[in-house]
C-alpha positions in Angstrom: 42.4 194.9 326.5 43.8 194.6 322.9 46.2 191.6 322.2 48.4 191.6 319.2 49.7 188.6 317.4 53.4 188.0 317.1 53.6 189.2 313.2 55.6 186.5 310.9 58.6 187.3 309.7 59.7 186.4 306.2 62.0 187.2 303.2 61.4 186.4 299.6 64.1 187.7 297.2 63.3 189.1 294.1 66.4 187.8 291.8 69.4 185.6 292.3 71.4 185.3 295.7 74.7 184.6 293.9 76.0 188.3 291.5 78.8 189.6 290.7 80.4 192.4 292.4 79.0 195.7 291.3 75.4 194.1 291.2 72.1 193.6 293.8 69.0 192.3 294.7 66.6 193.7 296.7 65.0 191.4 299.7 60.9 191.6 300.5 59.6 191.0 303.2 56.3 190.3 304.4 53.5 193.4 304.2 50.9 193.8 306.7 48.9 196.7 308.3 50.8 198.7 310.8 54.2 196.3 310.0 57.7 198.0 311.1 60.8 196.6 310.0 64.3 196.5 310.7 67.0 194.9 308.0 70.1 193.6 309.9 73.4 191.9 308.4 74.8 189.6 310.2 73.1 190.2 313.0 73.6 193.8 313.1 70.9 196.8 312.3 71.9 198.0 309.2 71.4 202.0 309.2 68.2 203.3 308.1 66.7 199.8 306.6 63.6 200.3 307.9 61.5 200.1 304.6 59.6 196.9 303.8 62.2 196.1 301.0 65.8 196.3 301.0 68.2 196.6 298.2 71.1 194.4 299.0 74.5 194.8 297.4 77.0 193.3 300.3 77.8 189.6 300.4 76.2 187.8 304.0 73.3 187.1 306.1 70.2 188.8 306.1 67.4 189.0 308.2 64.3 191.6 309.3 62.9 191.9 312.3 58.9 192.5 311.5 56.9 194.7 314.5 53.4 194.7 315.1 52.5 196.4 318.0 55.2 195.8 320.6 55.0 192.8 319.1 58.3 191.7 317.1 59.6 188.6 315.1 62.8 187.7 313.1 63.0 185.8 310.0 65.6 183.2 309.0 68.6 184.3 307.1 69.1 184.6 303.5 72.6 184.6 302.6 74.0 186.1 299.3 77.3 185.7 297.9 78.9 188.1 295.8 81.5 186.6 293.6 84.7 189.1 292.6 85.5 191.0 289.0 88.9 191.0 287.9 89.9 194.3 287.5 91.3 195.2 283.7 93.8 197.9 282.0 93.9 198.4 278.3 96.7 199.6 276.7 98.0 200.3 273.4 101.4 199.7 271.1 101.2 201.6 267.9 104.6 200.1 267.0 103.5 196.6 266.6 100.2 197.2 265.8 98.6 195.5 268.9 96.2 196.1 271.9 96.6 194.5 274.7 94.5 194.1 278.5 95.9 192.8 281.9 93.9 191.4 284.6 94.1 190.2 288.4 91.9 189.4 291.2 88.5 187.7 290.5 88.5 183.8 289.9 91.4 182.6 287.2 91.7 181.2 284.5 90.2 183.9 282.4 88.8 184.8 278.6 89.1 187.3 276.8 86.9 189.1 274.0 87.9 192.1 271.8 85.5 194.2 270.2 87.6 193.6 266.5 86.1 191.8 263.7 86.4 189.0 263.8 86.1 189.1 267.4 90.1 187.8 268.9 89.9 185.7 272.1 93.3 186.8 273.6 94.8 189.1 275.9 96.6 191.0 273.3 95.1 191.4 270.0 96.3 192.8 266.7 94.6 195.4 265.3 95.3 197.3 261.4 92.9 200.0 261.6 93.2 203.3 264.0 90.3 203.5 266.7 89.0 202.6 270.1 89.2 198.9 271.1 87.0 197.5 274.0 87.9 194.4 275.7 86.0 192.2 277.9 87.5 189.8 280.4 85.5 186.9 282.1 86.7 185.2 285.2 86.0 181.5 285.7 83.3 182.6 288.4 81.6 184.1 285.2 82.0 187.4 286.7 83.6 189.7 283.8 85.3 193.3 283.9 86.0 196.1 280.6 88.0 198.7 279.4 89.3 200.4 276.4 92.0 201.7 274.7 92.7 204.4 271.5 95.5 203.2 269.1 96.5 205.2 265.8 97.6 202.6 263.8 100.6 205.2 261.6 100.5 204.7 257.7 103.6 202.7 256.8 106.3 205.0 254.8 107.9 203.1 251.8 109.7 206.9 250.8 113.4 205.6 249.9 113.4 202.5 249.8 117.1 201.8 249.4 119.5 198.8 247.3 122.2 198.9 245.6 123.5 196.9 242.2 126.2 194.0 242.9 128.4 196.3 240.9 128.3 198.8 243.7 128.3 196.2 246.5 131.5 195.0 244.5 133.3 197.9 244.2 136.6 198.7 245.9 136.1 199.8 249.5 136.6 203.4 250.3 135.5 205.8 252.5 131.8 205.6 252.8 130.8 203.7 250.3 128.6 200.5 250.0 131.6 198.8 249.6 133.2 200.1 252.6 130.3 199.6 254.8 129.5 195.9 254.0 133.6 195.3 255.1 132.4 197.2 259.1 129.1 194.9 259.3 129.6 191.5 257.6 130.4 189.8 260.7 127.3 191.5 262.1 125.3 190.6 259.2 126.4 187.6 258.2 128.0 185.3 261.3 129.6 182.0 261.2 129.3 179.3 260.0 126.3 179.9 257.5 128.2 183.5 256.6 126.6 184.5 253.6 124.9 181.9 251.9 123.4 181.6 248.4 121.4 178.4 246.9 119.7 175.4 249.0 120.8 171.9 249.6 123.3 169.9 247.7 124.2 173.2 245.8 125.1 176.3 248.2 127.7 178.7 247.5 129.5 180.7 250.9 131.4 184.1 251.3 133.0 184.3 254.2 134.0 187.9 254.3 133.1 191.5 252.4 137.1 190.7 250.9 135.4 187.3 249.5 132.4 189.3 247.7 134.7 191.7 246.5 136.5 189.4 245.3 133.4 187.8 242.9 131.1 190.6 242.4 130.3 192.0 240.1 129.7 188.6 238.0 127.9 188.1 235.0 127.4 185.4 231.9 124.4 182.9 231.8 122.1 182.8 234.7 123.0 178.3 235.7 122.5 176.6 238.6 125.2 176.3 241.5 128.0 174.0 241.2 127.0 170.9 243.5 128.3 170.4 246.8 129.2 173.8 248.8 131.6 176.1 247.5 133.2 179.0 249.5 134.6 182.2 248.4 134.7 181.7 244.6 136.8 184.3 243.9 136.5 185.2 239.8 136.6 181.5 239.1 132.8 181.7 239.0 130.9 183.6 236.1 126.8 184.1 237.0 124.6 186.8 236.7 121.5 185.2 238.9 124.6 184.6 241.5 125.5 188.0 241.7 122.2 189.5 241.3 121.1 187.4 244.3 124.1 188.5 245.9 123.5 191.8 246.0 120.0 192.2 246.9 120.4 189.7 249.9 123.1 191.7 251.1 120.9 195.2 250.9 118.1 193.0 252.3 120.5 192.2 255.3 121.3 195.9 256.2 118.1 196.9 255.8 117.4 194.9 258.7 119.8 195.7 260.9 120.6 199.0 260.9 117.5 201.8 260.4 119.9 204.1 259.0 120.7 202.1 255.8 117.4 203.3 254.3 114.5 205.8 255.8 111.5 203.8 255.0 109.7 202.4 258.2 108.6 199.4 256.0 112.1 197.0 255.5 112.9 196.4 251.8 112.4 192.1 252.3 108.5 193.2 252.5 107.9 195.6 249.7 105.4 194.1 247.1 106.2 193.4 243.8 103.5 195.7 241.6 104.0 193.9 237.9 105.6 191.1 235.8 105.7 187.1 236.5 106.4 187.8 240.5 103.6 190.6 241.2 102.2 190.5 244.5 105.4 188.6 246.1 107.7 190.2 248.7 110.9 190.5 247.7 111.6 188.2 250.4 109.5 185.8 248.8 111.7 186.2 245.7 114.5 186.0 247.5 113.7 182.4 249.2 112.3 181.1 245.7 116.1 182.5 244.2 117.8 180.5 246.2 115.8 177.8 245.7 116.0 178.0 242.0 120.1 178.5 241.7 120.6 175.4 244.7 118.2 173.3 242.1 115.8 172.6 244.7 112.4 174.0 242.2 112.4 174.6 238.8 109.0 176.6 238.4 110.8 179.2 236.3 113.6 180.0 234.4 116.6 181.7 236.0 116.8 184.3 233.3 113.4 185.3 234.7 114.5 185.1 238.0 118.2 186.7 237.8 115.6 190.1 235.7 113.6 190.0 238.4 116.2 190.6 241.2 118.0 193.4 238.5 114.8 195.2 238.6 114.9 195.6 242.5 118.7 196.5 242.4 118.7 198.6 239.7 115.7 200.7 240.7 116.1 202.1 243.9 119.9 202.4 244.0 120.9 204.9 246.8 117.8 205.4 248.5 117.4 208.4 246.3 115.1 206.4 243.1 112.1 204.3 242.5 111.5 202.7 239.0 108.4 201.6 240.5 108.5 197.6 240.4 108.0 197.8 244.0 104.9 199.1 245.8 104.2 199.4 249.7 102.4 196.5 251.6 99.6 197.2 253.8 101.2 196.8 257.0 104.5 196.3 258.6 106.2 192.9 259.4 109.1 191.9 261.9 112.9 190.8 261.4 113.4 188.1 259.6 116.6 186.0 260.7 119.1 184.4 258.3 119.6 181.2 257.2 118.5 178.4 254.9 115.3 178.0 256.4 111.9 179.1 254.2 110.0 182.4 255.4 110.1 182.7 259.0 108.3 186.2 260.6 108.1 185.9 264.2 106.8 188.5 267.6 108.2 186.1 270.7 107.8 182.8 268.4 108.5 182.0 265.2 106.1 181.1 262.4 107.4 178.9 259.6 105.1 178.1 256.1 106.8 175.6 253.8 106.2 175.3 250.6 105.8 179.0 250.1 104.4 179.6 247.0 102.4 176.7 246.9 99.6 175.0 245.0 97.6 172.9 247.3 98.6 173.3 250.6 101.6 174.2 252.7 102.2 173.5 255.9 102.5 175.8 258.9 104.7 175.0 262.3 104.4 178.1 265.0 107.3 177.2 267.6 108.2 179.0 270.8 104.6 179.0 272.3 104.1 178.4 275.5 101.9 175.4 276.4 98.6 174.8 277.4 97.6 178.6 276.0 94.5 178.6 273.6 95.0 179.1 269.9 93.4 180.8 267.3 95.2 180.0 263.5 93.4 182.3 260.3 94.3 183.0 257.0 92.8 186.7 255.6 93.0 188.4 252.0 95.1 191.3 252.0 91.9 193.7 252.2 91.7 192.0 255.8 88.9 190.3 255.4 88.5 186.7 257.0 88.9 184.2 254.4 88.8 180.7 256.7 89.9 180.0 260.6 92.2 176.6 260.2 92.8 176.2 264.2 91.4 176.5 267.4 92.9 174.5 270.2 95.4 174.4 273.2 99.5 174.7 272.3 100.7 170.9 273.0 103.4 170.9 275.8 106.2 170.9 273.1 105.1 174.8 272.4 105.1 174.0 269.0 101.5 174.2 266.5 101.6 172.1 263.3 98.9 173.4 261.0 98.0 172.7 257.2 95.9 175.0 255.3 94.6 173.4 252.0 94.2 176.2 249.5 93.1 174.5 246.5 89.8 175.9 246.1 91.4 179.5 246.8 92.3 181.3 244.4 96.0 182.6 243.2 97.5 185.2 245.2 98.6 186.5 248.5 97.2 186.1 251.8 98.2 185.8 255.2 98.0 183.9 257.8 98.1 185.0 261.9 98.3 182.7 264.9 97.2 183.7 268.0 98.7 181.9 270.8 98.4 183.9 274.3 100.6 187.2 274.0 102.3 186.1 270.7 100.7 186.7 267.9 103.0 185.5 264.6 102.1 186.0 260.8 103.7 184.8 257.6 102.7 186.0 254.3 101.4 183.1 252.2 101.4 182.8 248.4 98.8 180.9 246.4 99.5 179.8 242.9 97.7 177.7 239.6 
């Protein structure tokens, strides 16, 4: 008579019980001469688990029933967990530039990695060079999901590039000229009660209407400050070539904004570079903000003869749409509306992104508004090349929605940067200028 011993019955696993979904392990058991085996989960056979080994990709309990003979045992369970991915989509907006990835299921909150340089931690990332972005999203269960997207980022166009002199803008309205079409969108343009509005504090000087800068353009004799206090429609009583200068190019500025037909380029006039001369490397927004803050009395950093040249340049050069005396030159990349006002260079996507003083020498401050709180944000300034020049924030938007950041620049040197904050799905930039 031949007795056989009840076999033991044991499982050893040969990595971690807790993976993410997508992953395995595979579950030993114990070896011995003539050993059968059956793998079951929870309880039941599992089909064709009959191997000493089982490679286990399911969440719940497993066991093996070891026989010897006709002889069987059971082992004690080993339980795995399999923790969820989120599942991702990519997609891409050429228009503004950005990638972006959305994500449910898995554990919340999540993080999110893009394969740019430097690397962006947010679900949509902007991006300045064509390709294939990959992101990476980690739930809070550390389990993490992928995908990618193709954007072709286009060239921006600066072909016609359109103003017009304060001579033209000044001229009597008729049919379809300049003239004519600042009277059908001033109130458009230019709403109450800031209207169109030159200078900055105590000195600011109002039209009200197209008839009330017809009515004063075109102006010329010295380039002088404002008179103090606010003045409204000055009719001819006021005699000031920076003042109509400024004039003019703020209303082409303006329409260039708001309506695409005004001028073909795909890049808006405010952000065209100046290429030479005591402003090179500005926007002609820049000069623009710095104008009115010259003829209000608010700096003094240059002359207003300088200045009032300047601005001629610009509206003498590309009158029409239809010339280029090239003292502009196209930026690198495109920028969004900018709204009206006597407020210093705002550029905003969903927030807004204000940097005052702008130029500066030191430092200038930097308030990002219209976040929403408790989202994680990323604040860096880059050279115009793109390349990383120093990372200034990383935090959480207080519950106002509003960042407050300084960047000291006075071991930088002189010229333009930029500066983007990253704040969940908003990302804002503002063009910053550095001077000694």
């Amino acid at each position: 008579m031949t007795v056989t011993s009840v076999p033991a019955a044991t499982i050893t696993a040969g990595g971690a019980t807790t993976f993410c979904s997508g992953g395995s392990v595979t579950l030993n058991a114990n070896t011995g001469t003539g050993f059968t085996y059956q793998w079951r989960l929870n309880g039941t056979a599992i089909g064709g688990a009959t191997s000493s080994s089982y490679a286990a990709a399911a969440a719940g309990a497993y066991s093996v029933v070891v026989t010897n003979g006709g002889c069987s045992n059971t082992s004690a369970n080993t339980t795995l967990t399999v923790n969820a991915r989120p599942t991702v989509s990519c997609s891409a907006n050429a228009a503004a530039s950005t990638v972006s990835v959305s994500a449910s299921g898995g554990t919340t909150p999540y993080s999110y990695s893009w394969s740019t340089s430097p690397v962006q931690t947010t679900a949509t990332a902007a991006v300045s060079a064509s390709g294939t972005y990959t992101a990476t999203v980690t739930g809070a269960n550390g389990c993490n999901a992928t995908c990618s997207t193709t954007i072709t980022v286009g060239a921006p166009s600066c072909t016609g590039i359109r103003t017009e002199t304060q001579g033209v803008w000044g001229s009597n309205p008729s049919g379809s000229n300049p003239a004519n079409y600042l009277v059908s969108q001033f109130a458009a343009a230019f709403p109450a009660p800031n209207f169109l509005t030159v200078g900055c504090s105590g000195r600011l000087l109002r039209f009200t209407s197209a008839e009330a800068v017809n009515n004063t353009l075109p102006t010329t004799g010295t380039a002088a400050l404002l008179p103090a206090g606010t003045t409204v429609d000055p009719g001819a009583t006021i005699s000031n070539t920076l003042l109509g200068h400024l004039t003019a190019l703020k209303i082409s500025v303006r329409m260039d904004e708001l309506n695409a037909a005004f001028a073909a380029p795909s890049v808006q006039l405010k952000n065209m570079l100046i290429s030479s001369g005591t402003f090179s490397g500005w926007t002609v927004q820049q000069l623009v903000n710095h104008a009115d803050q010259a003829i209000g009395g608010c700096v003094a950093q240059y002359p207003l003869v300088t200045i009032a040249s300047a601005i001629a340049n610009i509206n003498n050069g590309y009158q029409g749409g239809t010339m280029s005396n090239g003292y502009l030159t196209c930026p690198g990349s495109l920028l969004v509306l900018q709204p009206t006002g006597d407020a210093p260079e705002l550029i905003s996507d969903g927030g807004s992104l204000i940097a005052f003083p702008n130029p500066f020498t030191q430092s200038t401050t930097l308030i990002a508004t219209g976040l929403f709180p408790g989202e994680r944000l990323v604040a860096d300034v880059y050279a115009m090349d793109g390349s990383l020049v120093e990372s200034i924030a990383s935090g959480i938007v207080p519950d106002d929605g509003t960042a407050r950041l300084v960047w000291h620049a006075r071991e930088r040197a002189a010229g333009l940067y930029f500066c983007r904050v990253v704040a969940g799905d908003a990302v804002l930039t503002v063009k910053l200028m550095v001077e000694r």
